[in-house]
Biopython code that builds the backbone (N, CA, C, O; Angstrom):
import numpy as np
from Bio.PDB.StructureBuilder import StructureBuilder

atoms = [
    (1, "UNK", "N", (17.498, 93.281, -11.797)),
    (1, "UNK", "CA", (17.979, 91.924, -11.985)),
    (1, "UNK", "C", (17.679, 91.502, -13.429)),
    (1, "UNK", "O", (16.659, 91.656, -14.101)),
    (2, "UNK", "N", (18.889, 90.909, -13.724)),
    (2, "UNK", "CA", (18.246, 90.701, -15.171)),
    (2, "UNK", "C", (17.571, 88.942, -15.017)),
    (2, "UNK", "O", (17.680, 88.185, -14.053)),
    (3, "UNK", "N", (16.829, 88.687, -16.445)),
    (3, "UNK", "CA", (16.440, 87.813, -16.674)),
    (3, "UNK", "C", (16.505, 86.845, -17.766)),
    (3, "UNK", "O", (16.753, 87.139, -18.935)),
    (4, "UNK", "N", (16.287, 85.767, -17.354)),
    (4, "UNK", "CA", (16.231, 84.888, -18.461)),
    (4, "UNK", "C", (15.654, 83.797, -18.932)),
    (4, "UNK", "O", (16.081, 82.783, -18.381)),
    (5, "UNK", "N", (14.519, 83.536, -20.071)),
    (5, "UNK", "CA", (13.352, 82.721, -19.853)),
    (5, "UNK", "C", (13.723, 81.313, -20.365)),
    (5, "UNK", "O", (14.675, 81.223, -21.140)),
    (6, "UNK", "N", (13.132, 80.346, -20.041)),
    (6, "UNK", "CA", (13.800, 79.054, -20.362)),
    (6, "UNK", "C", (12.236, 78.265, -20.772)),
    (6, "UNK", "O", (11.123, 78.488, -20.296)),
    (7, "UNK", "N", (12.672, 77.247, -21.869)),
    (7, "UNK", "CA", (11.227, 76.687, -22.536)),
    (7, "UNK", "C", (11.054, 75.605, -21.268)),
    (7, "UNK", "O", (12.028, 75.144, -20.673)),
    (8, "UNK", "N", (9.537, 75.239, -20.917)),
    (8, "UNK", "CA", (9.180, 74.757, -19.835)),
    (8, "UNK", "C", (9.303, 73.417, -20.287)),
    (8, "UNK", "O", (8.162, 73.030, -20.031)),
    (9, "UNK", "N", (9.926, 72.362, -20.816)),
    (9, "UNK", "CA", (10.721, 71.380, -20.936)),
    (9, "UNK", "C", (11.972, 71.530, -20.430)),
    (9, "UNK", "O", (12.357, 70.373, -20.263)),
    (10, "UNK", "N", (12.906, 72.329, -20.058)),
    (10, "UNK", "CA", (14.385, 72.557, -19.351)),
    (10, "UNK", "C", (14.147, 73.152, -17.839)),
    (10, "UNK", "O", (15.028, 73.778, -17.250)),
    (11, "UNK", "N", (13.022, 72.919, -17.355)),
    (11, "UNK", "CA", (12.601, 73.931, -16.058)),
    (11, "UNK", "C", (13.368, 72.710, -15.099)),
    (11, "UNK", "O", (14.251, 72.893, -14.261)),
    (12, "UNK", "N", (12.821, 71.588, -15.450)),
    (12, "UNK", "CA", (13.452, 70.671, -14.501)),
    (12, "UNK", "C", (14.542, 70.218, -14.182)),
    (12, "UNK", "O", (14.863, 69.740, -13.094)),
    (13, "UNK", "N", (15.423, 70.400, -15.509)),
    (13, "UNK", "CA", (16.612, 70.000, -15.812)),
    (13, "UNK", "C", (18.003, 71.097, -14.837)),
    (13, "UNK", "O", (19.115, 70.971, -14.323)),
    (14, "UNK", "N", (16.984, 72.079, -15.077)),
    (14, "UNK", "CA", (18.105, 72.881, -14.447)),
    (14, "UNK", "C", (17.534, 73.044, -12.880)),
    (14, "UNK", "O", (18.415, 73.571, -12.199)),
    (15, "UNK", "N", (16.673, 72.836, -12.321)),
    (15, "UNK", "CA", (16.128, 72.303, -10.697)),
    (15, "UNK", "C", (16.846, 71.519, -10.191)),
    (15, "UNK", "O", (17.479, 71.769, -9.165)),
    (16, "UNK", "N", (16.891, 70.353, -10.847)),
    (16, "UNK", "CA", (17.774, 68.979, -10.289)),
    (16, "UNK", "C", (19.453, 68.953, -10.881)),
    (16, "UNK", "O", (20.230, 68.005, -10.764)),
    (17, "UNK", "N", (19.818, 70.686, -11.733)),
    (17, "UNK", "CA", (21.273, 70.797, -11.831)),
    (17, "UNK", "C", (21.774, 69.719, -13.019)),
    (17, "UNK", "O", (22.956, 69.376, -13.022)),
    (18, "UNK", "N", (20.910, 69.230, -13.956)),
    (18, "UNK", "CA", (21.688, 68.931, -15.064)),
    (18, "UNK", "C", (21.374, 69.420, -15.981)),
    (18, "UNK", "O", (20.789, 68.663, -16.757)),
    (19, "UNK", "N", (21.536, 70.791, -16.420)),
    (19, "UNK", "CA", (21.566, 71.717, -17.430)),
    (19, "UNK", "C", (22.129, 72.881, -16.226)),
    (19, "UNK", "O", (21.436, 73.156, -15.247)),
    (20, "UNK", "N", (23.331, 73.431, -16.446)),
    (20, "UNK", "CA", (23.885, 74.800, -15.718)),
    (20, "UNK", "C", (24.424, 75.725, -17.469)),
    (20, "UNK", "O", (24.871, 76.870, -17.402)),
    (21, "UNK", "N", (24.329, 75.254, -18.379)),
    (21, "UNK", "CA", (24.741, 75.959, -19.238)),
    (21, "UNK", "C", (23.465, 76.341, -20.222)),
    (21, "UNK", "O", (22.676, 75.537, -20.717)),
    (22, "UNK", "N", (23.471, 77.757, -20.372)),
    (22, "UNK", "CA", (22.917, 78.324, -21.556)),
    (22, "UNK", "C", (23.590, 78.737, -22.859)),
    (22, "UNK", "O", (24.806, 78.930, -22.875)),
    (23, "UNK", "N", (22.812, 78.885, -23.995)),
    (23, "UNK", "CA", (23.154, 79.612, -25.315)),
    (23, "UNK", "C", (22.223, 80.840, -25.504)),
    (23, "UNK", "O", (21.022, 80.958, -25.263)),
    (24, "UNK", "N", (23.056, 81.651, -25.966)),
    (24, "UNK", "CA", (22.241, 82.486, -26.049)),
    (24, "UNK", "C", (22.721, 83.662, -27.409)),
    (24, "UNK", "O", (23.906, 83.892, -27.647)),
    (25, "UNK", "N", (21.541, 84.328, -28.216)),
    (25, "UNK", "CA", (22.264, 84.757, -29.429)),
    (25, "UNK", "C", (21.568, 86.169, -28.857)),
    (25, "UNK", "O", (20.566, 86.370, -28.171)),
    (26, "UNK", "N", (22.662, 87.136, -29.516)),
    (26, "UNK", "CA", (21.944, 88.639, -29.579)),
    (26, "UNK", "C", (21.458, 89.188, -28.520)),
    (26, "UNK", "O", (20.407, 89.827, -28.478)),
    (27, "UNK", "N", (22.526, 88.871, -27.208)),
    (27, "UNK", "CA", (22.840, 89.320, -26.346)),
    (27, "UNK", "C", (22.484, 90.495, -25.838)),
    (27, "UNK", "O", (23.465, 91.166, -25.517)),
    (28, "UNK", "N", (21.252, 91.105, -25.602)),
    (28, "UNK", "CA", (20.829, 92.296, -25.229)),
    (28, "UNK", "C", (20.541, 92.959, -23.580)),
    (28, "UNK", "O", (19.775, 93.858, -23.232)),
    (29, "UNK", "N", (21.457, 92.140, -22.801)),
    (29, "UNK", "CA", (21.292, 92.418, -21.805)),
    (29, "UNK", "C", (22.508, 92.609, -21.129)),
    (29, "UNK", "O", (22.558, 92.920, -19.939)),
    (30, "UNK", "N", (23.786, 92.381, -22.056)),
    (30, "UNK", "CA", (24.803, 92.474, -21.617)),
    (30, "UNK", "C", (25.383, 91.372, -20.462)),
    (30, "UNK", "O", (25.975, 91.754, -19.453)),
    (31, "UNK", "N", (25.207, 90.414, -20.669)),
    (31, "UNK", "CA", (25.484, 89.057, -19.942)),
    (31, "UNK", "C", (27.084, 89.097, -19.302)),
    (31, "UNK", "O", (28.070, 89.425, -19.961)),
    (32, "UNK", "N", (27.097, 88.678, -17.839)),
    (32, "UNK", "CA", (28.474, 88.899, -17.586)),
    (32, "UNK", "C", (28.807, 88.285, -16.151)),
    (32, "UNK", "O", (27.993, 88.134, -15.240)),
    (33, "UNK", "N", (29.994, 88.000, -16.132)),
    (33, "UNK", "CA", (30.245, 86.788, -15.177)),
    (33, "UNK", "C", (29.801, 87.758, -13.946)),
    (33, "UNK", "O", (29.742, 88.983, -14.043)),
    (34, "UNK", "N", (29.506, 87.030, -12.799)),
    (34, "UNK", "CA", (28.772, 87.440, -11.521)),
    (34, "UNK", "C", (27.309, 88.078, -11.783)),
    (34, "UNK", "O", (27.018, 89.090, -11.146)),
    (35, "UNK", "N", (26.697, 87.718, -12.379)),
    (35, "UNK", "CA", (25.519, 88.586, -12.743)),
    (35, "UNK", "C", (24.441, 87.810, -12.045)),
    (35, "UNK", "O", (24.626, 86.593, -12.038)),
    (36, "UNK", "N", (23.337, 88.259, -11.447)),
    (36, "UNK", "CA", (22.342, 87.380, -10.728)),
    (36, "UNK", "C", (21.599, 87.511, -11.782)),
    (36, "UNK", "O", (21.466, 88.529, -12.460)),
    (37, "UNK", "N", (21.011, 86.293, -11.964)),
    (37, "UNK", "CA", (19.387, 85.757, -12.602)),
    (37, "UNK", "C", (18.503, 85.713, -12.509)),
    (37, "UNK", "O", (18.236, 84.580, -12.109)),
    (38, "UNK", "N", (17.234, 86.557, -12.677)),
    (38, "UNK", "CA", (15.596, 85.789, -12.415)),
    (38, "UNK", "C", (15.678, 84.775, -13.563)),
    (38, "UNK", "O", (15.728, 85.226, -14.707)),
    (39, "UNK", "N", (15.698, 83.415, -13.364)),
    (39, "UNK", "CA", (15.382, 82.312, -14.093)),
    (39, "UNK", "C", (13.970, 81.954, -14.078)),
    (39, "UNK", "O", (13.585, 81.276, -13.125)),
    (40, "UNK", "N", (12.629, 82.506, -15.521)),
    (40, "UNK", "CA", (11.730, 82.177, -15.769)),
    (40, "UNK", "C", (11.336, 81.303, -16.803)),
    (40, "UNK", "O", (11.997, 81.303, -17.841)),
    (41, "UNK", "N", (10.028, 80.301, -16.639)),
    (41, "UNK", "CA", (9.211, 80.392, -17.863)),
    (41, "UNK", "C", (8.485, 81.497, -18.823)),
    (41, "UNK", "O", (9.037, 82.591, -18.937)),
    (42, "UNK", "N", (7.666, 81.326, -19.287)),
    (42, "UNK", "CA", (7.181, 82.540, -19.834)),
    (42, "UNK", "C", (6.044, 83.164, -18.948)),
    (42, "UNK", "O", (5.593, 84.304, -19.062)),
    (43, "UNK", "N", (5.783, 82.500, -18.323)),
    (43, "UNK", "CA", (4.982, 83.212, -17.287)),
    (43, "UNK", "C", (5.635, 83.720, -15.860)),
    (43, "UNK", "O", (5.636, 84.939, -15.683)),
    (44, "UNK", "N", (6.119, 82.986, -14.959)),
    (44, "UNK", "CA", (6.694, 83.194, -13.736)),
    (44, "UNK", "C", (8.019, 82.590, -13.776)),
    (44, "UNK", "O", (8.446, 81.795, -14.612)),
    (45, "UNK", "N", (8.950, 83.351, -12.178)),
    (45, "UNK", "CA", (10.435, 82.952, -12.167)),
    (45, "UNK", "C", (10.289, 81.581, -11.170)),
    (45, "UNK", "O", (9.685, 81.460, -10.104)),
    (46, "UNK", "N", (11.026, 80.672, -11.891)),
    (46, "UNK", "CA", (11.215, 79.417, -11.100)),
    (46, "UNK", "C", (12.301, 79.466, -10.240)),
    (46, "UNK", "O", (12.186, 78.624, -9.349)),
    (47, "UNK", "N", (13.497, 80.251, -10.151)),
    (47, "UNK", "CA", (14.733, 80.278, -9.725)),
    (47, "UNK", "C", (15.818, 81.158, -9.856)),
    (47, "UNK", "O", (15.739, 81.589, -11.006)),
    (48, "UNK", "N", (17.046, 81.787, -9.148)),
    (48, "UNK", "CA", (17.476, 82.658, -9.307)),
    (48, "UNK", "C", (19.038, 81.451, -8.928)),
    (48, "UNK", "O", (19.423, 80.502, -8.245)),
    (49, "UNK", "N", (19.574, 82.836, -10.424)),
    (49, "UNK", "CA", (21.394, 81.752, -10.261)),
    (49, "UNK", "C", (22.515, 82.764, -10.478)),
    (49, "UNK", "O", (22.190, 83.897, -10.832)),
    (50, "UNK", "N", (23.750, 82.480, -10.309)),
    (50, "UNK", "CA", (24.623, 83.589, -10.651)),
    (50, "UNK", "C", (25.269, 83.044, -11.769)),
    (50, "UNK", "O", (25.502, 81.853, -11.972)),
    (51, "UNK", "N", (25.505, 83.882, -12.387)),
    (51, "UNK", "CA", (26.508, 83.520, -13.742)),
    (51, "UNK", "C", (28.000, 83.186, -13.121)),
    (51, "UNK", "O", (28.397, 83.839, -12.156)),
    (52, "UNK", "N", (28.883, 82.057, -13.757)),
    (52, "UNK", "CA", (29.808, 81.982, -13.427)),
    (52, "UNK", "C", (30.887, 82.066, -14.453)),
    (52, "UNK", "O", (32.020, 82.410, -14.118)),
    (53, "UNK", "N", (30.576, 81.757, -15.741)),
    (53, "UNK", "CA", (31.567, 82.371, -16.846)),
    (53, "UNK", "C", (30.811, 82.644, -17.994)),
    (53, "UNK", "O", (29.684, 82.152, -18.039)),
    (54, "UNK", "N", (31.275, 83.458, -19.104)),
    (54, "UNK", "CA", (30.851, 83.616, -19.922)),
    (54, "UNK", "C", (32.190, 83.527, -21.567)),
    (54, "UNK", "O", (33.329, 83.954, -21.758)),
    (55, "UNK", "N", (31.327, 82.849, -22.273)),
    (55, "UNK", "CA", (31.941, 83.152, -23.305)),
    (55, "UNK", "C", (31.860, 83.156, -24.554)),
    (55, "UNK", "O", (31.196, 82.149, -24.800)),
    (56, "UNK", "N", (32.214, 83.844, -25.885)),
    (56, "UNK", "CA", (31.644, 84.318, -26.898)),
    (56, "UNK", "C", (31.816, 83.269, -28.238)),
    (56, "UNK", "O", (33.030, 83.075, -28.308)),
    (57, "UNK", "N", (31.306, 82.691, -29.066)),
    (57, "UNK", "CA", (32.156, 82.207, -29.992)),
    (57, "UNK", "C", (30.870, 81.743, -30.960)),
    (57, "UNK", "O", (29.847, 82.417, -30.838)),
    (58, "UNK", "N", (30.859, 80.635, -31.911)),
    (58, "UNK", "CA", (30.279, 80.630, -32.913)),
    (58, "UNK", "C", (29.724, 78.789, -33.105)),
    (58, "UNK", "O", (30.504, 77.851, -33.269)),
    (59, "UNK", "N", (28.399, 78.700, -33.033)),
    (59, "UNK", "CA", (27.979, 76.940, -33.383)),
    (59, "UNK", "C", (28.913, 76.171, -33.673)),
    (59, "UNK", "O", (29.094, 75.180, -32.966)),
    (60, "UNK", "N", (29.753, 76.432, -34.797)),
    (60, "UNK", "CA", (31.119, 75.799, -35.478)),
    (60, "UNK", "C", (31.749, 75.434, -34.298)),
    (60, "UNK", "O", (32.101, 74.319, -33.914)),
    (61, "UNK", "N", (31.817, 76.225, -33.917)),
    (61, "UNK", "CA", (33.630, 76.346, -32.700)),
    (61, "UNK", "C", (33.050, 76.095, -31.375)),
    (61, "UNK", "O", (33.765, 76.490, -30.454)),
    (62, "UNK", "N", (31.863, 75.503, -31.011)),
    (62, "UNK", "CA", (31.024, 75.068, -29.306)),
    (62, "UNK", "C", (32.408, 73.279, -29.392)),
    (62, "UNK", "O", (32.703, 72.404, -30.205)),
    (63, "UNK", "N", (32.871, 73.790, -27.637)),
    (63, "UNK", "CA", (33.472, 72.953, -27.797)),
    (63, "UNK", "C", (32.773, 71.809, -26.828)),
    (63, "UNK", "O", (31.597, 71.920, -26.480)),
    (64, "UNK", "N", (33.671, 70.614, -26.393)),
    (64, "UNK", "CA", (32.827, 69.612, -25.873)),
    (64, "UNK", "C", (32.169, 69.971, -24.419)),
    (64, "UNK", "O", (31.147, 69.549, -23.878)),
    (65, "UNK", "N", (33.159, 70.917, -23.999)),
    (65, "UNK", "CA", (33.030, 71.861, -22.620)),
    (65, "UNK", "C", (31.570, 72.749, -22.482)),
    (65, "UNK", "O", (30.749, 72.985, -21.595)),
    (66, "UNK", "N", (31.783, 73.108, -24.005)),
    (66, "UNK", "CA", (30.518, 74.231, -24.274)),
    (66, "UNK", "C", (29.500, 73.742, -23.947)),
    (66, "UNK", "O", (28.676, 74.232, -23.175)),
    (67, "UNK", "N", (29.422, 72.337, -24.706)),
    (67, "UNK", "CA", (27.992, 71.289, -24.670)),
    (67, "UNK", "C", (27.766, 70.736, -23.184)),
    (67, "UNK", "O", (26.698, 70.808, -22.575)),
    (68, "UNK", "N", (28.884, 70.206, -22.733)),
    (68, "UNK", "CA", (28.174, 69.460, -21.018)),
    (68, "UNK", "C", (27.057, 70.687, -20.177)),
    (68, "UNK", "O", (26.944, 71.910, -20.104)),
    (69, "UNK", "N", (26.478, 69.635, -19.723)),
    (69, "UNK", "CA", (25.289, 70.462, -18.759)),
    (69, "UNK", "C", (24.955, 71.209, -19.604)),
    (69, "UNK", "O", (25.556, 72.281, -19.531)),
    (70, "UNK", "N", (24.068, 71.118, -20.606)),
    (70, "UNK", "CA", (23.113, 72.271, -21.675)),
    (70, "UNK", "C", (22.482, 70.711, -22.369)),
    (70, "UNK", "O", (23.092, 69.649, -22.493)),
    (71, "UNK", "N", (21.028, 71.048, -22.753)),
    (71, "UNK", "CA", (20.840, 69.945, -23.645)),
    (71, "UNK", "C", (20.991, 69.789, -24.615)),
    (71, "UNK", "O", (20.970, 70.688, -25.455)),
    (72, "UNK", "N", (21.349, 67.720, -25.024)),
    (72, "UNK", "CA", (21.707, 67.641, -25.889)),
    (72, "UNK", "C", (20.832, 67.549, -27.453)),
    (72, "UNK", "O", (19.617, 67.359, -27.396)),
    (73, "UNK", "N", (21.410, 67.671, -28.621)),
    (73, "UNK", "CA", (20.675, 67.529, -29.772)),
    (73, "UNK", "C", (21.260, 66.153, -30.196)),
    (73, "UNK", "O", (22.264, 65.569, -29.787)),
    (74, "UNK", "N", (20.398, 65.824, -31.077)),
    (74, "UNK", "CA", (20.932, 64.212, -31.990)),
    (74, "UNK", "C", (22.019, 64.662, -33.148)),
    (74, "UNK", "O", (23.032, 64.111, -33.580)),
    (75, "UNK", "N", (21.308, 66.005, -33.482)),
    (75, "UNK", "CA", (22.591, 66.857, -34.509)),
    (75, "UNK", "C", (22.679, 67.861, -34.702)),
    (75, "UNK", "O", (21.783, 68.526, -34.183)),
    (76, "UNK", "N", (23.520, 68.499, -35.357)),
    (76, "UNK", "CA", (24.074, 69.804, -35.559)),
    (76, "UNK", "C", (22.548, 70.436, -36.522)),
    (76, "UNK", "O", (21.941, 71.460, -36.210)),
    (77, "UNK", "N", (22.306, 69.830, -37.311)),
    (77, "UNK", "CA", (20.680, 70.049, -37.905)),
    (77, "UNK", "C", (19.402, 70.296, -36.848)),
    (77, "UNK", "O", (18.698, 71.295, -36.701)),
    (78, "UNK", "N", (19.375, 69.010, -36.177)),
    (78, "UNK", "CA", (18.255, 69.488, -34.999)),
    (78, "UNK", "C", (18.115, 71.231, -34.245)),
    (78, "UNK", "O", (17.342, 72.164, -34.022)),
    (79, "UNK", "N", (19.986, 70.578, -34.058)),
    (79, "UNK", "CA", (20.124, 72.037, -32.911)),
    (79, "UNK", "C", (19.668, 73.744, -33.967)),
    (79, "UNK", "O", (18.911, 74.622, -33.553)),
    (80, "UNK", "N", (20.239, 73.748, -35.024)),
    (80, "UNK", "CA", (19.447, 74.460, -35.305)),
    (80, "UNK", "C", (18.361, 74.910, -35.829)),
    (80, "UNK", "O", (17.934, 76.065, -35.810)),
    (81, "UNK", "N", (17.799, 73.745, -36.421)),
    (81, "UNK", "CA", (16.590, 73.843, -36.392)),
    (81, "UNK", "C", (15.691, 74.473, -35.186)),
    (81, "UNK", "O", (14.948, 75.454, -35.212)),
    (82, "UNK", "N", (15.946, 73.755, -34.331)),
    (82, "UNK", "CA", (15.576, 74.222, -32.639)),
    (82, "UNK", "C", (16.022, 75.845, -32.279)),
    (82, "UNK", "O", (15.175, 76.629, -31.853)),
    (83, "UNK", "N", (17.308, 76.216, -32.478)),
    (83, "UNK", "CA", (17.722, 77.379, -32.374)),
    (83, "UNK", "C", (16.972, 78.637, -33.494)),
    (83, "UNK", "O", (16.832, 79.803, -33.123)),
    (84, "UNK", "N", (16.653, 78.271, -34.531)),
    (84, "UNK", "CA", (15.556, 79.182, -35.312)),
    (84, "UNK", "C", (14.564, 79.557, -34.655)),
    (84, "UNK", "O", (14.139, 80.658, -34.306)),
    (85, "UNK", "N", (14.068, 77.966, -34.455)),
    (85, "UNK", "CA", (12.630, 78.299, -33.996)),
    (85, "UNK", "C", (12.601, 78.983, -32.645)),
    (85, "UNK", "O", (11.470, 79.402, -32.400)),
    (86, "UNK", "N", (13.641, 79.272, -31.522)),
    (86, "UNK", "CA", (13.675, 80.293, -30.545)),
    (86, "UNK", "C", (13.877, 81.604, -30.885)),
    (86, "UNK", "O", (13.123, 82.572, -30.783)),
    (87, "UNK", "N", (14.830, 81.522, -31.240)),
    (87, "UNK", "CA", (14.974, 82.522, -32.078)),
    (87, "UNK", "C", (14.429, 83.728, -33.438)),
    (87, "UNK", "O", (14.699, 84.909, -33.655)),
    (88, "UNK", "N", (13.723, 82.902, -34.002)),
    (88, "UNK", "CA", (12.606, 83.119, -35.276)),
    (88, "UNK", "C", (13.952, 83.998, -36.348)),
    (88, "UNK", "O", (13.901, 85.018, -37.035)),
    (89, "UNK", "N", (14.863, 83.188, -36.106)),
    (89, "UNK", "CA", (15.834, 83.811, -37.543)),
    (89, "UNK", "C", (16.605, 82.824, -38.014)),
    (89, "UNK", "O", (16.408, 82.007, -37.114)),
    (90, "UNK", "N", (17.432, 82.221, -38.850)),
    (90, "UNK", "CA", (18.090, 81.296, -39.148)),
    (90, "UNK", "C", (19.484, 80.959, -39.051)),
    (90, "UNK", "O", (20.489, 81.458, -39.558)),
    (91, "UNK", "N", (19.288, 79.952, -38.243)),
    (91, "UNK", "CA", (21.034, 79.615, -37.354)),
    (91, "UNK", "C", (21.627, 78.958, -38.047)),
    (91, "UNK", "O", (20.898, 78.118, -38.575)),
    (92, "UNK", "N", (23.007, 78.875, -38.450)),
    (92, "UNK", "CA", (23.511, 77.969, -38.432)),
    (92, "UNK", "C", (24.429, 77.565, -38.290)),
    (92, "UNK", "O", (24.302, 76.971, -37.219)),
    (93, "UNK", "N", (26.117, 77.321, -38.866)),
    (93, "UNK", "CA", (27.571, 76.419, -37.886)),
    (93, "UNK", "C", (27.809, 78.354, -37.651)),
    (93, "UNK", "O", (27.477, 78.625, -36.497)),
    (94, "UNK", "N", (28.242, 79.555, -38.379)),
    (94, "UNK", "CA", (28.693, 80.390, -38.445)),
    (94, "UNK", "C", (27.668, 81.419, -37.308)),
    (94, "UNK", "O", (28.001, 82.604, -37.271)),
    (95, "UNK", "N", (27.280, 81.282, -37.018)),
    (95, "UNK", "CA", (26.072, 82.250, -36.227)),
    (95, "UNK", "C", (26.469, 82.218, -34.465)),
    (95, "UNK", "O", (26.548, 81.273, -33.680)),
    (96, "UNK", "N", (26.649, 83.573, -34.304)),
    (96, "UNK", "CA", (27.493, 83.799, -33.149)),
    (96, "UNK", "C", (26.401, 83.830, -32.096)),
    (96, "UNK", "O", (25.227, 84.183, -32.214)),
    (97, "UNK", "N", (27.218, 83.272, -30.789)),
    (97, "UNK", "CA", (25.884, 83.058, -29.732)),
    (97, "UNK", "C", (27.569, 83.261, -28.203)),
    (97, "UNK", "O", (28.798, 83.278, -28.267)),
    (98, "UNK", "N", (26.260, 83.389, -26.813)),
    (98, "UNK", "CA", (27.438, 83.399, -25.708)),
    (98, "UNK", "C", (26.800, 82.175, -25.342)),
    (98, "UNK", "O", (25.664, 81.759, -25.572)),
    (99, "UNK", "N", (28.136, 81.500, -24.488)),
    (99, "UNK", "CA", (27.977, 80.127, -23.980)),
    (99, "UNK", "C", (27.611, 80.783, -22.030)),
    (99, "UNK", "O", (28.390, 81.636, -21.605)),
    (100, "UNK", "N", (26.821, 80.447, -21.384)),
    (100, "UNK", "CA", (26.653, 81.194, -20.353)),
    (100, "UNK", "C", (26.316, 80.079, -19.299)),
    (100, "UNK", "O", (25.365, 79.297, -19.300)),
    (101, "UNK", "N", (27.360, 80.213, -18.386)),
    (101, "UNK", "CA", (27.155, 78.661, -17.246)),
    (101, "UNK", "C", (27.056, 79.749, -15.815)),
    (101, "UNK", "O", (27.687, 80.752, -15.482)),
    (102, "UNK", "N", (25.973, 79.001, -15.227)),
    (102, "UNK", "CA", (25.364, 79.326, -13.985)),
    (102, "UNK", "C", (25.119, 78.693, -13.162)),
    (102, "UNK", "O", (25.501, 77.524, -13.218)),
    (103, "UNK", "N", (24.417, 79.125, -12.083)),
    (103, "UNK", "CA", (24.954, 78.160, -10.390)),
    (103, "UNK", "C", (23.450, 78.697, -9.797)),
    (103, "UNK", "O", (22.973, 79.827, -9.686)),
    (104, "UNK", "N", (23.087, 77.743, -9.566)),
    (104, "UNK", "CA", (21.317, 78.102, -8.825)),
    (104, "UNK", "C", (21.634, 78.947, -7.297)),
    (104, "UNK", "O", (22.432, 78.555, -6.446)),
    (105, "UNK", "N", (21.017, 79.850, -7.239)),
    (105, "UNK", "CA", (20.972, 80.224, -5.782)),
    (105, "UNK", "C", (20.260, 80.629, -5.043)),
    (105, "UNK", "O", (20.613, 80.807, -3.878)),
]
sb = StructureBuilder()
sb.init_structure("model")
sb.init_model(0)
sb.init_chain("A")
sb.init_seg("    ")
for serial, (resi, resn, name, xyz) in enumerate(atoms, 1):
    if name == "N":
        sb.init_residue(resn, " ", resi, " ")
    sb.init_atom(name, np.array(xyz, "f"), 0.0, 1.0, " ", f" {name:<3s}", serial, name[0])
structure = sb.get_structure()
């Protein structure tokens, strides 16, 4: 099963179903629609979900679709600021990521 760890500020969000969308850069697990989830913190899995679409594209080009249910930033600066610091490399409008929406189960 693959997995996927979430910062323990979004644990709740996606419990009570308002966050079903992830970002995700450098895709090493091969992410793909129907795929089951161990959904963890960094320590233990809080929840298991299935992927329901996936799709590829670039910060620039996240459309308004991309953003619902994922949290929000105040700006395009925050977000990557925020996205570095998960990441530990430097994001920004051009930097390719998958948009990945899921369904708790």
């Amino acid at each position: 099963m693959k997995k996927l760890k979430f910062s323990s500020n979004l644990i709740e969000l996606i419990l009570n179903k308002t966050k079903d969308t992830t970002w995700r850069i450098n895709d090493d697990k091969w992410l793909k629609i129907w795929d089951i989830l161990s959904l963890s913190d960094w320590e233990k899995e809080f929840s298991k979900a299935e992927i329901l679409w996936v799709k590829e594209t670039s910060f620039e080009h996240l459309t308004n679709e991309d953003k619902n249910w994922h949290e929000n930033f105040s700006s395009d600066e925050e977000m990557y600021k925020i996205y570095s610091w998960y990441y530990k490399i430097n994001i920004w409008a051009k930097t390719r990521l998958k948009v990945i929406k899921f369904k708790l189960i």
